[in-house]
Structure formats: structure tokens, C-alpha cells
DSSP file (Angstrom, degrees, kcal/mol; ACC not computed):
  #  RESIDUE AA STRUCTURE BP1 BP2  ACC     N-H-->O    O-->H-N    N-H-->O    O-->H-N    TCO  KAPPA ALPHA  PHI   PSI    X-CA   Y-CA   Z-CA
    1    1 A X     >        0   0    0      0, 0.0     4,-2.2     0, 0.0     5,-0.1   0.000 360.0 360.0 360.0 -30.7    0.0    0.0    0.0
    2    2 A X  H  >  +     0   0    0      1,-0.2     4,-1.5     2,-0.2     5,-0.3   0.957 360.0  61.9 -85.1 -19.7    2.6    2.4    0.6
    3    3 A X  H  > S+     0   0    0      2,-0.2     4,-0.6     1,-0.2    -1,-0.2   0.905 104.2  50.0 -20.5 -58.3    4.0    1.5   -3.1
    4    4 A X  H >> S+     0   0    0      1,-0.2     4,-2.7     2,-0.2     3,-0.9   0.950 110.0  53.0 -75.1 -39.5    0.6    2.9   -4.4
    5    5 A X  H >X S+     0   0    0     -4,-2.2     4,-2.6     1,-0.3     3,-0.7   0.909 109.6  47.2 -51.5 -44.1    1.2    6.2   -2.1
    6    6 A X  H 3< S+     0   0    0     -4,-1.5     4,-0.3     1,-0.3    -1,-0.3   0.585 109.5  52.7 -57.7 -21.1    4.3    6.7   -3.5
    7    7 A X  H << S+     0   0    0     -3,-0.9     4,-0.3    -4,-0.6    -1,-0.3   0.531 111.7  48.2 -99.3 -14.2    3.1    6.3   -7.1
    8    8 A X  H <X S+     0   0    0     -4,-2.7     4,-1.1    -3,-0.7    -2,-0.2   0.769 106.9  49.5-109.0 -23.3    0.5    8.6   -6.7
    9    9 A X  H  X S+     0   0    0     -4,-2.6     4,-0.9    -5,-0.5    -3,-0.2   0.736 114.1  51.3 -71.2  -6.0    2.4   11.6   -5.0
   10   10 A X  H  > S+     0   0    0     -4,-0.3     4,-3.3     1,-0.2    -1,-0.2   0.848 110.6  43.3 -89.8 -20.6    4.8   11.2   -7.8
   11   11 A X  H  > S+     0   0    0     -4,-0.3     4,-1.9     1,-0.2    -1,-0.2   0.804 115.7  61.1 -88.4 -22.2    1.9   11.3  -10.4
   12   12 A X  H  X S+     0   0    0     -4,-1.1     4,-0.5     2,-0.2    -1,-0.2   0.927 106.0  40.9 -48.8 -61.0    0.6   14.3   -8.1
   13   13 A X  H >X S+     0   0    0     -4,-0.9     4,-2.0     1,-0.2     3,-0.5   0.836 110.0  52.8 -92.8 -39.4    3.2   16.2   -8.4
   14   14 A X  H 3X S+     0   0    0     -4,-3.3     4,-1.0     1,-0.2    -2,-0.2   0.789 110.6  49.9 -73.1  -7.6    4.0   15.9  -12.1
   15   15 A X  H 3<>S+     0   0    0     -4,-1.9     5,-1.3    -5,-0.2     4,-0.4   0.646 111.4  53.3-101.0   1.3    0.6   16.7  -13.0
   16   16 A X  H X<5S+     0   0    0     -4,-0.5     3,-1.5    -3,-0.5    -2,-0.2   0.972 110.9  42.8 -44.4 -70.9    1.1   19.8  -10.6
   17   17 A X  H 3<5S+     0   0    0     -4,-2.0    -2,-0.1     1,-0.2    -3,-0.1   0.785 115.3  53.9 -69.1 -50.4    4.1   20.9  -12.1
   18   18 A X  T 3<5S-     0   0    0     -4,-1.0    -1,-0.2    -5,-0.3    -2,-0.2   0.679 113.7-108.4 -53.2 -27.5    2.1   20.1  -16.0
   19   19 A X  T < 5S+     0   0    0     -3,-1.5     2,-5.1    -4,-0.4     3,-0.2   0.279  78.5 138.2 113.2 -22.7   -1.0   22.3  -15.1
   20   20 A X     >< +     0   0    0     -5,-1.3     4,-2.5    -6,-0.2    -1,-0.2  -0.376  23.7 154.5 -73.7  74.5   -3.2   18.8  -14.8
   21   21 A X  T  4  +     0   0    0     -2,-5.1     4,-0.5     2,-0.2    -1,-0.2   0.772  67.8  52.0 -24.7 -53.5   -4.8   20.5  -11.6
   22   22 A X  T  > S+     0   0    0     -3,-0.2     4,-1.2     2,-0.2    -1,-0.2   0.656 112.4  48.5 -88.7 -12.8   -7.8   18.7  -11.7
   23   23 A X  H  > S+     0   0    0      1,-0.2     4,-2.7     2,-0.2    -2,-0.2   0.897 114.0  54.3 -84.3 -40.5   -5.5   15.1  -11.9
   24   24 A X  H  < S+     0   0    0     -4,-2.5     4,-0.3    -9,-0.3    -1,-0.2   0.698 102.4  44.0 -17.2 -58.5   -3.9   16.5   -9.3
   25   25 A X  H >> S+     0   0    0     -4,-0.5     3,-2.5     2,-0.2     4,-0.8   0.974 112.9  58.8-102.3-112.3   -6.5   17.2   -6.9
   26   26 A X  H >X S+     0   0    0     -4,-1.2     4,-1.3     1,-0.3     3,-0.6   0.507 114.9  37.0 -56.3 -79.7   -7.9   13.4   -7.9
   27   27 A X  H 3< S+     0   0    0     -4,-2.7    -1,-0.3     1,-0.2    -2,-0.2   0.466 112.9  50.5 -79.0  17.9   -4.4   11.9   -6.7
   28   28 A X  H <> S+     0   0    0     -3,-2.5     4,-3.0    -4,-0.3    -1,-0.2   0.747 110.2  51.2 -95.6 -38.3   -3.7   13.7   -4.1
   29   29 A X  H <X S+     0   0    0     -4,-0.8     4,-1.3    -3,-0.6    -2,-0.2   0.938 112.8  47.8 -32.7 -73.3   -7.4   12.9   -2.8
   30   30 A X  H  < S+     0   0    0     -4,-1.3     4,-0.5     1,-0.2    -1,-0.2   0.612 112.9  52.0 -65.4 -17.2   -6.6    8.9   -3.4
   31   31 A X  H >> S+     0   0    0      2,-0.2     3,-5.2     1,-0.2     4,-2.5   0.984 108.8  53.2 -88.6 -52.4   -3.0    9.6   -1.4
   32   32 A X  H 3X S+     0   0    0     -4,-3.0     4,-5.6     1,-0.3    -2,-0.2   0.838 112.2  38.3 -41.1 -56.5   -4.9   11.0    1.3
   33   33 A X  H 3X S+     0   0    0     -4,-1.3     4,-1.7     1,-0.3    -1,-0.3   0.731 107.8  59.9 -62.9 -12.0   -7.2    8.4    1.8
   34   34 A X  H <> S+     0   0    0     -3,-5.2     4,-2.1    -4,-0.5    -2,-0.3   0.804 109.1  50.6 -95.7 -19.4   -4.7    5.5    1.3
   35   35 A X  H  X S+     0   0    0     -4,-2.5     4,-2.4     1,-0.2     5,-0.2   0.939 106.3  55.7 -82.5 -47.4   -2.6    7.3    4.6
   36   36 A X  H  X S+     0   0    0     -4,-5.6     4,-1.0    -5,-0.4    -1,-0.2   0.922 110.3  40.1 -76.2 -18.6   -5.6    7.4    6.6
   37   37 A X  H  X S+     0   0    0     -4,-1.7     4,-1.9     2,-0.2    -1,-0.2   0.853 118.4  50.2 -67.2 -30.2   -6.2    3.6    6.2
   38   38 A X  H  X S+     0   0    0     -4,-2.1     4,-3.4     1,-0.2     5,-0.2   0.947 106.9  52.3 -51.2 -35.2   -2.6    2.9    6.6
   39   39 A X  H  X S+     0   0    0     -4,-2.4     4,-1.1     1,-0.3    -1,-0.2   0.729 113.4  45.1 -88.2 -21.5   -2.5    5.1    9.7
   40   40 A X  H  < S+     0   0    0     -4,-1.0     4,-0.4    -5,-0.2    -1,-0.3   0.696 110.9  56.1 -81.5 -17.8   -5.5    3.0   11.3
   41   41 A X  H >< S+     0   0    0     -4,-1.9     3,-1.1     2,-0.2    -2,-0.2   0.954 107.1  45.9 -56.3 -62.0   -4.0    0.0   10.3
   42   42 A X  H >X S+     0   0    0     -4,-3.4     3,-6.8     1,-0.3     4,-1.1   0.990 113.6  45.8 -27.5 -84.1   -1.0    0.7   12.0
   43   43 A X  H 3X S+     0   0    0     -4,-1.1     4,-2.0     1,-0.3    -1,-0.3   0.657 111.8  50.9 -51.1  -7.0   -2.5    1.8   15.3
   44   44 A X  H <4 S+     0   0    0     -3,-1.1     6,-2.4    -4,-0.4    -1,-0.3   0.270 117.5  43.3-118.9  -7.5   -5.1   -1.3   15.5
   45   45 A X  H <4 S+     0   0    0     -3,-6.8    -2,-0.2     4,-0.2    -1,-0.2   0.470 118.7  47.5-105.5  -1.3   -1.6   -3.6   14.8
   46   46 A X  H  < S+     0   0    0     -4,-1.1    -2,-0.2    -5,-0.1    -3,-0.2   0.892 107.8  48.7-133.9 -70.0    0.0   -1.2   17.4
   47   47 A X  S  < S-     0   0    0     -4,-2.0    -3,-0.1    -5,-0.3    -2,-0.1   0.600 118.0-117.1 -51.8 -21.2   -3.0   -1.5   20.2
   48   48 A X  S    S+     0   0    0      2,-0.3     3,-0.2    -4,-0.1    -3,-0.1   0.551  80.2 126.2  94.5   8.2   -2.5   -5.4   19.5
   49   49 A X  S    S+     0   0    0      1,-0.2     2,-0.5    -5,-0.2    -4,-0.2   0.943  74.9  20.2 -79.4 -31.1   -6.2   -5.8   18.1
   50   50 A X  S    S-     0   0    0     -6,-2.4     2,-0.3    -9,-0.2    -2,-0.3  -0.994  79.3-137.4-117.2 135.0   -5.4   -7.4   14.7
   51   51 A X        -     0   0    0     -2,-0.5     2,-0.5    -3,-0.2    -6,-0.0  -0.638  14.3-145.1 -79.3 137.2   -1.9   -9.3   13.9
   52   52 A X              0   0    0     -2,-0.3    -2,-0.0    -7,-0.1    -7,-0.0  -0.950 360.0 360.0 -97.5  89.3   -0.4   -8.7   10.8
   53   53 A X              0   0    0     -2,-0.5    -1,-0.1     0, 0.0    -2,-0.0   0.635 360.0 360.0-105.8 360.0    1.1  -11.2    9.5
């Protein structure tokens, strides 16, 4: 999952840099969301309610 974050700030930022605003805006959107499942994932492997295996 953090692959896909990485692949979408890059895509983020080159369509920043291009003018693509609105493509922007779209993957910056999808990075957003994919950190906040990461970041509950984390804490719910952290607090020791699901194993990760």
C-alpha cells in the first residue's frame, strides 16, 4: 500500500508541475485516503487488536 502512495504523489506532483490540476486534486485525494487507512492499520496492529502477519 505504501507503493501505491508513492506512485500517486509522484503522479501528483508531475501533473502539478504540468498544469493537470484537476488530476492532481484526484491523486492527491486517493494519497490522502490511502494514509488514513494505513495510519488505522498501524494503530489497530499497534494497540494489539489485529496481527499482521
Amino acid at each position: 500500500m505504501l507503493e501505491w502512495i508513492l506512485i500517486l504523489l509522484i503522479i501528483a506532483a508531475v501533473a502539478g508541475l504540468l498544469g493537470l490540476n484537476s488530476v492532481a486534486g484526484v491523486a492527491m485525494t486517493g494519497v490522502k485516503i490511502l494514509i488514513g487507512i494505513v495510519l488505522v492499520l498501524f494503530l489497530l496492529a499497534v494497540l494489539g487488536i489485529i496481527a499482521i502477519a
